[in-house]
N, C-alpha and C positions, 0 to 999 in steps of 0.2 A: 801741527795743524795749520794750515793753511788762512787766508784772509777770508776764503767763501765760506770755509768749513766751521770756523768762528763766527759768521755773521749768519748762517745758519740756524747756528746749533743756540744762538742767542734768541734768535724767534721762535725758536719750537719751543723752547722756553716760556717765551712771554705767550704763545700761544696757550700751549697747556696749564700752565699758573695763571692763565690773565691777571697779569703783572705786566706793567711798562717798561719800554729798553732804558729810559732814564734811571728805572730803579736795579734792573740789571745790570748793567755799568757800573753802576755805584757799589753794588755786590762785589762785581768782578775786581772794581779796584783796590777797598778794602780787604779783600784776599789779597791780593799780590800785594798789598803795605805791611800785612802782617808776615809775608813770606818774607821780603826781601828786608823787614826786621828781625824775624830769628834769623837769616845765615849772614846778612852782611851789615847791619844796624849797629848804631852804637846810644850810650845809654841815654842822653840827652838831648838826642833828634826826636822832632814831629814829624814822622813818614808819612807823607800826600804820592799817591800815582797816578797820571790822568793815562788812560786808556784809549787809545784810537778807536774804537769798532772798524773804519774803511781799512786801516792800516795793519793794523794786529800789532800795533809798538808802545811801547809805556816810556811814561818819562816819571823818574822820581825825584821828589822836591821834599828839602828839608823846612819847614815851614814855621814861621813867629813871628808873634806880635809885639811892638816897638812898643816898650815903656819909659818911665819915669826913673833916673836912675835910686840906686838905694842902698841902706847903706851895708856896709863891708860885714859886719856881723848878719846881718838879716840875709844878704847874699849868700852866707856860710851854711846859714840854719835851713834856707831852701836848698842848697846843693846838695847836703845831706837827705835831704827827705824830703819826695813829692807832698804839696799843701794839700789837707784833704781838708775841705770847707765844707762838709757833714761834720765833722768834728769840732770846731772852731766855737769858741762861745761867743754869746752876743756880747759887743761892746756895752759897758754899763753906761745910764744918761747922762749927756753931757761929753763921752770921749769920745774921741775916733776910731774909726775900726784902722787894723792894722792890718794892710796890706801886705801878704809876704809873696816872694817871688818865686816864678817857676822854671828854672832853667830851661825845661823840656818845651815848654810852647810859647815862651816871652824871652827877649833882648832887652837889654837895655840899652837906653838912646846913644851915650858913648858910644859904644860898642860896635851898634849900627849906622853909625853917622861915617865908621870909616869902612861900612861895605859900602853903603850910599849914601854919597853929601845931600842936606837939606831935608832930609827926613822927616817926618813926624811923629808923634806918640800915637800909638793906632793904628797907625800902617803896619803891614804884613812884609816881610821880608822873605824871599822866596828862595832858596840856594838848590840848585838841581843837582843831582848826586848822581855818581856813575853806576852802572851796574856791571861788577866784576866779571859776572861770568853766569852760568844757569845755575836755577837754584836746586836745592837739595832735596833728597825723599823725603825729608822731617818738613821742608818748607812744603813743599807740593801738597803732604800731607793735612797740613796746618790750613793753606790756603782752599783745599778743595772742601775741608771742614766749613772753613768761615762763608763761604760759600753757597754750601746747602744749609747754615743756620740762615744765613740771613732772605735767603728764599724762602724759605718756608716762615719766616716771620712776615715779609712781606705778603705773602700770599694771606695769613692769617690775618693782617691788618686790612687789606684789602677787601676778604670774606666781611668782618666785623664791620666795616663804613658798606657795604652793599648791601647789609640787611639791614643794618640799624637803621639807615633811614628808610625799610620798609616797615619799621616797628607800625604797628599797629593798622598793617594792610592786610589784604587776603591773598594766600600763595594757594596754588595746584601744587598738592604732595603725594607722593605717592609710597605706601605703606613697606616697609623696607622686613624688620621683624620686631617679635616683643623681645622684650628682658624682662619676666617676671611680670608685674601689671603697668611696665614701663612699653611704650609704642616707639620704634623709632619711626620718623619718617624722612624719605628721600628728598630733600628739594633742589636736586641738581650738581651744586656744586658742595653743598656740605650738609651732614645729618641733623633733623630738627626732632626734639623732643618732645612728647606728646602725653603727658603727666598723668595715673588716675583721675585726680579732681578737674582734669578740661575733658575727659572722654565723655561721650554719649552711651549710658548703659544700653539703650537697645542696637547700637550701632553693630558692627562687628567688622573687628580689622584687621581682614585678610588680609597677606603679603602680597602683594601687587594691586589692589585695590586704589581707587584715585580718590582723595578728598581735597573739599577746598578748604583750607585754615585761616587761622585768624594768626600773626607773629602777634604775642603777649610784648614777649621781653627778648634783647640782644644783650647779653654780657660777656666779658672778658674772662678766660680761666688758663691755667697753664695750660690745657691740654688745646688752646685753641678756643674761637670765640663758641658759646651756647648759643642756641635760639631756643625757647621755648614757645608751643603753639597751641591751640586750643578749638576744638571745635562746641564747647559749650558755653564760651564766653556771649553777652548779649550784643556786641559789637558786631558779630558774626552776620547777624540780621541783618543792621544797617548797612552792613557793606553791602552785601546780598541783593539789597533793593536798589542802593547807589549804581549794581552793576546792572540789573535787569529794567530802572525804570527810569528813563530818559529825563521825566521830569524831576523826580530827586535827584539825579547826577547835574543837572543846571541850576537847582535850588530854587526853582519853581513853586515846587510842594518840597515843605520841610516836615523832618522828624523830629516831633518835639519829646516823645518819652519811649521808652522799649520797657516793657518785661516779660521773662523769661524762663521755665522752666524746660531745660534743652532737653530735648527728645519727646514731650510730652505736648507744650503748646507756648504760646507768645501772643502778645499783644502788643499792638504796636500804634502810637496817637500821631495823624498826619494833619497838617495845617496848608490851608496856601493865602496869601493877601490879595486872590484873583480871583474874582467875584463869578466869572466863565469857568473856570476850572475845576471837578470834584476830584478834591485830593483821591477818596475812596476806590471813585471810578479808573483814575490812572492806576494807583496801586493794584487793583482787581484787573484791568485791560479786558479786552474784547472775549466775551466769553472765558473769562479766568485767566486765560494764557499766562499774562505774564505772575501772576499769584502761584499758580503752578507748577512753572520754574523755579522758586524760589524752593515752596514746598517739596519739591522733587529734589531738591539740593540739601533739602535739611532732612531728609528721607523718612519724609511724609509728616513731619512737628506740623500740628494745626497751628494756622496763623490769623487772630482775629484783627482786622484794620477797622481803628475806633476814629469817630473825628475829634480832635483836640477844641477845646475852648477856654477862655479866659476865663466862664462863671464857674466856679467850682462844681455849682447844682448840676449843670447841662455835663459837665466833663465828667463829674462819677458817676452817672445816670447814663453815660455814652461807655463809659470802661467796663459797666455791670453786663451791656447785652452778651447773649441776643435776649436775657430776660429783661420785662418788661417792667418799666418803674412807677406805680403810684406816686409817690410820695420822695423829696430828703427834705432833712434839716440838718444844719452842720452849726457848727461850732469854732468858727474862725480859728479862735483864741487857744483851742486844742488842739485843731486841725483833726478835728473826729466829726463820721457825718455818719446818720443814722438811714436806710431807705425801707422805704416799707412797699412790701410787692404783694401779688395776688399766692394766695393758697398754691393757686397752680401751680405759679413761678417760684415758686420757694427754692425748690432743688433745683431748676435751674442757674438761679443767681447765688447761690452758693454753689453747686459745682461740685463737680466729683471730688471729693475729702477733702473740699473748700478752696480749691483750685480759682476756680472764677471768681471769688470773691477775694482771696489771696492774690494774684496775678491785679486786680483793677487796684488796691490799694497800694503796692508794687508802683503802677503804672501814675497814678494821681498822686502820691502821698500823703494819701489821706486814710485812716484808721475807720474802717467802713464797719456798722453793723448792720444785720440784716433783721427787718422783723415782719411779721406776716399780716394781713391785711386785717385780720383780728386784734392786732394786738399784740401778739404772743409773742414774746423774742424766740430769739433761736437757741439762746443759750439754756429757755425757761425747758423747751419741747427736748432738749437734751437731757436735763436732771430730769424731766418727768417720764424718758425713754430708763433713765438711770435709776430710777425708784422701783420701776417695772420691772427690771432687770433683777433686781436685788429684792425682789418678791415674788418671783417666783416660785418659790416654796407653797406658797400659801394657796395659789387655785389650784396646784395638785393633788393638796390633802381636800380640799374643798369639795374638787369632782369626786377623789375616794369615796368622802363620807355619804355624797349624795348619790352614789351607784348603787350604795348598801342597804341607804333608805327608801328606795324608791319602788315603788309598788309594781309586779308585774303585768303590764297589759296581755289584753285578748290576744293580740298577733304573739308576743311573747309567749305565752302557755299551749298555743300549738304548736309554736316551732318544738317547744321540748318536747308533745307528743308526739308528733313526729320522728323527732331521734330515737326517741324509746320503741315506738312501731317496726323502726328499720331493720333492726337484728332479727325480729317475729318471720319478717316474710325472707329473708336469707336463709330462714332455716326450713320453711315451708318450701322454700324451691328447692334447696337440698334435696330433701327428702323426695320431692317430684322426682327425681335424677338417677335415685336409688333403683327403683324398678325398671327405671329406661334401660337400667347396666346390666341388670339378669335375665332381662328379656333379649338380650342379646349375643348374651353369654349362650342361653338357650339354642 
C-alpha cells in the first residue's frame, strides 16, 4: 500500500468511527509492536514503533526506564518472573516496601551509564532496533486483530464521554423496534433504551416514529456503553419549556417545582424577581402558542402553570386551581394543610380519582386535606357513600314489602279492566270476519 492509500484509508477511518488520527496512529502502532514482537522480539525488550502517516515507515525502539541499582539476588528473582504488583502485599507499619525489578521496562544505572555517560534515575533510554525483514501471516494476523480491538474500544469510549455529558438533556430519537415491552431507540450514532417504567402508556411506539427523550443514565457494559431514556420522567417538562420559552432558558422566570403524572397531566410552579414580568403569561405566550408546543410534544398531557410563593397558604391555594379556595389552615410543624372549598368545588379540587389534589401536594409538599364548605370532610362523605353501599339490601326488601302493601288506586283498577276487556272484543271482531268469508265463498 502506498503513502496516499495509507493516509486515506486512516481518514475514512477517523471519519466513519469519529475517532481522532492521534488515536489511530496509536492503534496502528501498537499493532505493528505487537507484530514485530511475535516474529522478531526477544523476551526482555519493551517494543515502542512510531509510525509516519506522510511517510508509511516505522522506526522501532527498545525502550527503559533508568534505576537505582539493586541487589544480585533481587536482580535474579526479577529475571525469573515479571513483578505483578496486584499480588504483592502491603508492607507492614513501620517497613519499607520492597521494590523489585523489571528487566523488561527498567535498567539499572550501571548498566546505562555505559550506553550514556551522565545519565539519571528516571530517564528513558531509547535503543532502536532493526527490522529484519517483512513480517509474517501470524504477525499480520496478530497486528490486524490489535487493531480492530482497539478501534472499536476507542470508538466506544468515545460514544460513552459524548453522551455522558448529555446525561440528563433532551435528544430527538427515533423508534428503531421493540424487544418484548423493551423499545429501542435510534439516536444516531448508537441504540438508546427505552424501559417499561419511562414509557407513556397512551403513547404508541411505532418504528420510525420521532420522540424527543429525556438521557436518565450513561453507563459502561461489555457490550459497549448503555444509555437509558425516558419519556415519563418529570425532567422531561423542564427541559421542554427551557427549549420553548425564552424566558426560562435566560432564567428570567424560574422553575421552582414540577409534578407529574406522564400522559395524563402536570403541574408546574413558575417565579420571576421582575415585578414587569407574568411568569404565567410568558409560559402560556400569545394566544397559547408557546403552551401548545409543549403540550403538542407531550402528546396532548394537560399542563397546569401555577404561580409559585413563599406563603405556604397562597402556594397551596394556587396548586388546588382551577378550584376555588375558601379557606387553609396548615400546620407548619406537620407540614399538613387542611382547605376548605365551596360544595360546588369539591370535585373539582379533588380531581378525577384525586388527581388534582394528588398532583398539588406533589408539587407543594405538603399533605393536603380537602373539606367542604359544611364541614364535612371528604374522607366523612366516603364511609358515608361506603355504608350506602353495604346497605343496599335493605331499600330493596323495603320497596318489596311496600308494593305488596299498597292499596290499589282508581287509575290502577281500570287499567286491569281494561286488560281483561281486550280478549272480549278480539273475539267479537273474529266472529264479524266469519260471515265476510261465506259470503264470499258464495
Amino acid at each position: 500500500m502506498d503513502q496516499s492509500s495509507i493516509a486515506e484509508a486512516v481518514k475514512q477511518i477517523c471519519d466513519e468511527k469519529g475517532i481522532s488520527v492521534e488515536s489511530v496512529i496509536q492503534t496502528i502502532e501498537a499493532a505493528l509492536a505487537a507484530a514485530y514482537r511475535k516474529d522478531f522480539g526477544e523476551k526482555n525488550q519493551n517494543i515502542k514503533v512510531d509510525f509516519d502517516l506522510a511517510t508509511g515507515k516505522i522506526k522501532v525502539f527498545d525502550i527503559k526506564t533508568v534505576v537505582d541499582d539493586v541487589p544480585e539476588e533481587e536482580l535474579i528473582e526479577g529475571a525469573e518472573e515479571e513483578p505483578r504488583p496486584e499480588k504483592r502485599e502491603a508492607p507492614a507499619e513501620g517497613e519499607e516496601e520492597i521494590k523489585r525489578f523489571n528487566p523488561k521496562t527498567e535498567i539499572q544505572i550501571s548498566e546505562a551509564e555505559k550506553i550514556e555517560k551522565g545519565i539519571e534515575i528516571g530517564a528513558e533510554i531509547k535503543t532502536q532496533l532493526e527490522v529484519p525483514g517483512d513480517f509474517g501471516r501470524m504477525a499480520a494476523q496478530t497486528a490486524k486483530q490489535v487493531i480492530v480491538q482497539k478501534l472499536r474500544e476507542t470508538e466506544r469510549e468515545n460514544i460513552y464521554q459524548e453522551f455522558k455529558d448529555k446525561e440528563g438533556e433532551i435528544l430527538v430519537g427515533t423508534v428503531q423496534r421493540h424487544e418484548g415491552n423493551l423499545v429501542l431507540i435510534d439516536l444516531g450514532r448508537i441504540t438508546a433504551l427505552l424501559p417499561p417504567e419511562e414509557q407513556i402508556r397512551s403513547e404508541s411506539y411505532v418504528p420510525g416514529a420521532h420522540f424527543k427523550l429525556y438521557i436518565i443514565s450513561v453507563n459502561t457494559t461489555t457490550k459497549g456503553p448503555e444509555i437509558i431514556v425516558s419519556r415519563a420522567h418529570p425532567e422531561i417538562v423542564r427541559k421542554l419549556f427551557a427549549l420553548e420559552i425564552p424566558e426560562i432558558a435566560s432564567g428570567v422566570v424560574v422553575i421552582k417545582s414540577i409534578s407529574r403524572e406522564a400522559g395524563s397531566r402536570s403541574k408546574i410552579a413558575v417565579w420571576t424577581d421582575q415585578e414587569n414580568i407574568d411568569p404565567i403569561g410568558s409560559c402560556i405566550g400569545q394566544r397559547g402558542a408557546r403552551i401548545q408546543t409543549i403540550i403538542s410534544e407531550l402528546k396532548g398531557e394537560k399542563v397546569d402553570i401555577i404561580k409559585y410563593s413563599d406563603d405556604p397558604t397562597e402556594f397551596i391555594a394556587n396548586a388546588l386551581s382551577p378550584a376555588k379556595i375558601i379557606e387553609i389552615k396548615t400546620k407548619a410543624e406537620e407540614k399538613t394543610a387542611t382547605a376548605k372549598v365551596a360544595e360546588d368545588q369539591l370535585s373539582l379540587a379533588i380531581g378525577k380519582a384525586g388527581q388534582n389534589v394528588r398532583l398539588a401536594a406533589k408539587l407543594t409538599g405538603w399533605k393536603i386535606d380537602i373539606i367542604a364548605d359544611s364541614g364535612k370532610k371528604v374522607a366523612e362523605e366516603n364511609e358515608a357513600e361506603k355504608d350506602a353501599a353495604d346497605n343496599e339490601t335493605e331499600p330493596a326488601e323495603k320497596i318489596a314489602e311496600t308494593s305488596a302493601e299498597k292499596p290499589k288506586t282508581e287509575e290502577g283498577e281500570e287499567k286491569e279492566e281494561k286488560k281483561e276487556k281486550k280478549p272480549k272484543k278480539e273475539k267479537k271482531t273474529a266472529a264479524k270476519k266469519e260471515p265476510a268469508k261465506k259470503a264470499k265463498k258464495k
